[in-house]
C-alpha positions as CSV (number, residue, x, y, z in Angstrom):
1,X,-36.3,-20.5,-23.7
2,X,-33.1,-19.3,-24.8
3,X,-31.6,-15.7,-23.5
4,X,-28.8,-14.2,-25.8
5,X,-26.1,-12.2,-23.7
6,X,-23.3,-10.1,-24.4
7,X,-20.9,-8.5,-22.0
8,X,-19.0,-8.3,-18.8
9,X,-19.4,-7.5,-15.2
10,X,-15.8,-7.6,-12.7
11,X,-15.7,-8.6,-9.3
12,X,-13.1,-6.7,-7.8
13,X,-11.0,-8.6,-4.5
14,X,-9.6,-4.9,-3.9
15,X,-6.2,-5.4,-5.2
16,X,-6.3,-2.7,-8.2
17,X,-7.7,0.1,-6.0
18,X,-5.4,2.1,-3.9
19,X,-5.9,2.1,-0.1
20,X,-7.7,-1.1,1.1
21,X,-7.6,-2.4,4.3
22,X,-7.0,-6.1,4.4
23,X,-8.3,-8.1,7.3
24,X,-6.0,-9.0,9.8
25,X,-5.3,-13.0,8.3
26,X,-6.5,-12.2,4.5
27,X,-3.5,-12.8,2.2
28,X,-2.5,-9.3,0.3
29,X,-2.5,-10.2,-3.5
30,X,0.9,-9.8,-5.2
31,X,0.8,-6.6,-7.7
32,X,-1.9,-5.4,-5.0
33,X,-2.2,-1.4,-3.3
34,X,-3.1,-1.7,0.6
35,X,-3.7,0.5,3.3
36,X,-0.9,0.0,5.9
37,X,0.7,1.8,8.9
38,X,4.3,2.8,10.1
39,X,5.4,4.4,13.5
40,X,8.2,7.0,13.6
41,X,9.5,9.8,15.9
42,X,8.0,13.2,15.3
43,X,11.7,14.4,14.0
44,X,11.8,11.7,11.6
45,X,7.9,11.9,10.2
46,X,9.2,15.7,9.1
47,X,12.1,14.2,6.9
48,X,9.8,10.9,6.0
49,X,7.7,13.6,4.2
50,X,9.9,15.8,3.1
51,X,12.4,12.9,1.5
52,X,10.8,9.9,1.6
53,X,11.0,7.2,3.3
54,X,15.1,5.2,4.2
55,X,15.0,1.4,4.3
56,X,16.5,-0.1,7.6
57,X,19.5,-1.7,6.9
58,X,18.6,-4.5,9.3
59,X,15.6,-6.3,11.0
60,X,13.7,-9.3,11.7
61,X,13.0,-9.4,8.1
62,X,16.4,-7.7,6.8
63,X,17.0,-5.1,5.1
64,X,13.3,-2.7,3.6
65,X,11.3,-0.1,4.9
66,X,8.9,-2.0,7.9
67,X,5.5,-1.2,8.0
68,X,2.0,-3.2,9.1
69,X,-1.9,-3.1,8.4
70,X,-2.4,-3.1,12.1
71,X,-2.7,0.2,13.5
72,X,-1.4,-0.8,17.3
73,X,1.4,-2.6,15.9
74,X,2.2,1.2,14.5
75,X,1.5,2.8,17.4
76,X,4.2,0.8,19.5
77,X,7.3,2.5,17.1
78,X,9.7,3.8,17.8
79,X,10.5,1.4,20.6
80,X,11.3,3.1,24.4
81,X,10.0,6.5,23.0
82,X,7.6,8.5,24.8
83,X,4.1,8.9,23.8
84,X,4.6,12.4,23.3
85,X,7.5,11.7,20.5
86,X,5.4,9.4,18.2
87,X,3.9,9.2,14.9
88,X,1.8,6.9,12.9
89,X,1.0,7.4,8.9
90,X,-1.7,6.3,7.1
91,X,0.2,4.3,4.0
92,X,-0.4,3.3,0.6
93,X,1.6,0.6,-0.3
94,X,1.9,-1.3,-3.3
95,X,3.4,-4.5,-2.2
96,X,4.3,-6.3,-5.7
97,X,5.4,-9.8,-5.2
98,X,4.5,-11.0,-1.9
99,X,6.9,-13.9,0.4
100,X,4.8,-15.3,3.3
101,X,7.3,-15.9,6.6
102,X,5.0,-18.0,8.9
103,X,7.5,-19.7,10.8
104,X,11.0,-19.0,12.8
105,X,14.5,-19.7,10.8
106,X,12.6,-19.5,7.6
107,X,14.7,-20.6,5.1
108,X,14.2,-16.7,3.1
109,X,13.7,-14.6,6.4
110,X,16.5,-12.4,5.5
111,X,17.2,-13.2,1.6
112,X,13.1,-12.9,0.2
113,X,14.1,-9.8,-1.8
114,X,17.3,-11.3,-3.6
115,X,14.8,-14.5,-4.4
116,X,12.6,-12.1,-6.7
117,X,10.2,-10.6,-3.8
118,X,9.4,-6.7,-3.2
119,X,7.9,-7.8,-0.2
120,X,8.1,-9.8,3.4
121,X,4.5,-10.7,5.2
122,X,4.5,-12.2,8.4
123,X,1.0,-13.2,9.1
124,X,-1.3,-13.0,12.4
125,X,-0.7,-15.1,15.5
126,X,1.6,-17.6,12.9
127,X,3.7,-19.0,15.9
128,X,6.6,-17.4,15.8
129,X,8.5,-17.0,18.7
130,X,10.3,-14.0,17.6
131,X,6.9,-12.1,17.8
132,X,5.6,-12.6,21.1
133,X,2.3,-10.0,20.4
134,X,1.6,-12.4,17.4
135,X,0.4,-8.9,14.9
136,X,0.9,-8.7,11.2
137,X,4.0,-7.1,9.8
138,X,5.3,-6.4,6.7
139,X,8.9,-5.3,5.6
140,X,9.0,-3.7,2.1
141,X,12.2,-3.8,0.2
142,X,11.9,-0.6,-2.1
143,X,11.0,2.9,-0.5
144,X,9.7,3.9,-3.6
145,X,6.4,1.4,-3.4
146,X,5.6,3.0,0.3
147,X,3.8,6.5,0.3
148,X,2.5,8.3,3.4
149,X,-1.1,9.6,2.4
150,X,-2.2,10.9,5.6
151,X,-1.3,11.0,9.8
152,X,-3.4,8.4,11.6
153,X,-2.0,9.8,14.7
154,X,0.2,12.5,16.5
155,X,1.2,13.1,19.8
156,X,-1.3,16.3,19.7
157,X,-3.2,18.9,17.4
158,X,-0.4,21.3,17.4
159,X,2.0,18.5,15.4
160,X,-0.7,17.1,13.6
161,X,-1.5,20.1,12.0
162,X,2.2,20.6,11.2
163,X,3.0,17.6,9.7
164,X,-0.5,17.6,7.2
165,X,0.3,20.9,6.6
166,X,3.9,19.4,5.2
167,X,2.3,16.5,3.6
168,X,-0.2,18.6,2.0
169,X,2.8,21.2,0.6
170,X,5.0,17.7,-0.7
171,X,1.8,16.1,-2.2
172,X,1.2,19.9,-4.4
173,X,5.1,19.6,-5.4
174,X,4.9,16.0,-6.2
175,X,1.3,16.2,-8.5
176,X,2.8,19.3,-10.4
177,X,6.1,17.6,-11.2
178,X,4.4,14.5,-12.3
179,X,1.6,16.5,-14.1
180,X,-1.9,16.0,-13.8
181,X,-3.6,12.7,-14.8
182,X,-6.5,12.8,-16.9
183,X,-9.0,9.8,-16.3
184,X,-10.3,7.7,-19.0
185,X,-13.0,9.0,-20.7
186,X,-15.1,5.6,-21.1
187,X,-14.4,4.0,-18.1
188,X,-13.8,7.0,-15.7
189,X,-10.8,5.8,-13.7
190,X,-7.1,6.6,-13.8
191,X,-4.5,3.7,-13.8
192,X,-2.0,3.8,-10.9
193,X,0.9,5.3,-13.3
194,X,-1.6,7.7,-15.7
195,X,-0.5,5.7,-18.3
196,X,-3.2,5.1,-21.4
197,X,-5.8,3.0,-21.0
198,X,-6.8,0.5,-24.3
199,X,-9.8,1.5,-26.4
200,X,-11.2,-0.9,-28.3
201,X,-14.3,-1.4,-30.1
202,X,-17.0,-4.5,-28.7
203,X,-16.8,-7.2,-30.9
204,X,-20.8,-7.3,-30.5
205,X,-22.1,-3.9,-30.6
206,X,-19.4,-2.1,-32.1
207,X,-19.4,0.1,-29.1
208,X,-16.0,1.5,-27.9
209,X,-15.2,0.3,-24.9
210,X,-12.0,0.5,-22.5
211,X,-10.5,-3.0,-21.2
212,X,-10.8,-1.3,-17.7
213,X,-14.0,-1.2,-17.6
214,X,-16.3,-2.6,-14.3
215,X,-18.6,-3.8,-16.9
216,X,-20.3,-3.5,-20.0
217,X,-24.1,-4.7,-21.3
218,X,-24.4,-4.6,-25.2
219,X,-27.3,-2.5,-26.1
């Protein structure tokens, strides 16, 4: 018996969606948007939010803005502060074209963003000596691609109601200077930038149909 079928159905690895939360050895997926983590002094999470984020001129990795999926590794920044001056975000981070460092000396430790990279990931217990507590870090070179979307943790209520309350004020500014975004009417989803999606009509059923759709069964 012959079946006759017309359509599509996506598997998604996570990579188009904003905010996922690799595990601690899986690969991020150049072009990808991942949940990550940065730690920071109280003083500096109020100008992070009020002007962005300043890339470190220097660094294991060289010059970007260092941040990491794992939450402890966060928690340990800035180094010899007190527990009571520090700050981790919850970050969005759109990592572009990705350079694995895996081993110490690595021929494009320090030059991975002038070889066409937007960002540096040193994986999991990799072996290198340089990172004796063996966690996952990442150094991106561009500011821009790194936005703070929440406060995974504050040295108590009092400030993390503050700095919310800040994040909350910059994300209103930010939305009404870019404008709303309208999603899609067919497939229901907004793309990362609001720009138009493709409508096109199925070659099958005639039915209109955006390219970003999960899936779609001709009737």
């Amino acid at each position: 018996m012959s079946l006759k079928f017309s359509g599509w159905e996506v598997v998604d690895d996570g990579a188009s969606y904003h905010g996922v939360l690799l595990g601690a050895s899986q690969r991020p997926q150049s072009r990808g948007v991942y949940k990550m983590f940065h730690g920071t002094s109280v003083a500096s999470a109020r100008l992070i939010i009020a002007n962005g984020f300043q890339p470190s001129s220097s660094g294991l990795l060289g010059k970007g803005v260092y941040v990491s999926r794992d939450k402890t590794k966060a928690s340990a920044y800035p180094r010899n502060a007190p527990s009571s001056d520090r700050v981790v975000f919850e970050l969005s981070v759109r990592v572009g074209r990705v350079k694995r460092i895996d081993k110490d000396n690595h021929p494009l430790q320090l030059t991975w963003s002038s070889n066409g990279y937007d960002t540096a990931w040193i994986p999991p217990k990799c072996g290198m000596l340089c990172i004796p507590s063996g966690l996952e870090e990442d150094c991106v070179f561009d500011p821009k691609r790194v936005k703070v979307v929440g406060i995974a943790s504050a040295p108590n209520t009092t400030i993390e109601k503050e700095l919310q309350q800040l994040l909350a004020k910059a994300s209103k500014t930010s939305n009404q200077g870019a404008g709303a975004v309208t999603p899609c009417s067919i497939c229901k989803r907004k793309t990362q930038k609001g720009s138009d999606h493709i409508i096109q009509q199925c070659w099958k059923c005639g039915q209109n149909i955006c390219i970003l759709m999960a899936k779609h069964f001709c009737p």
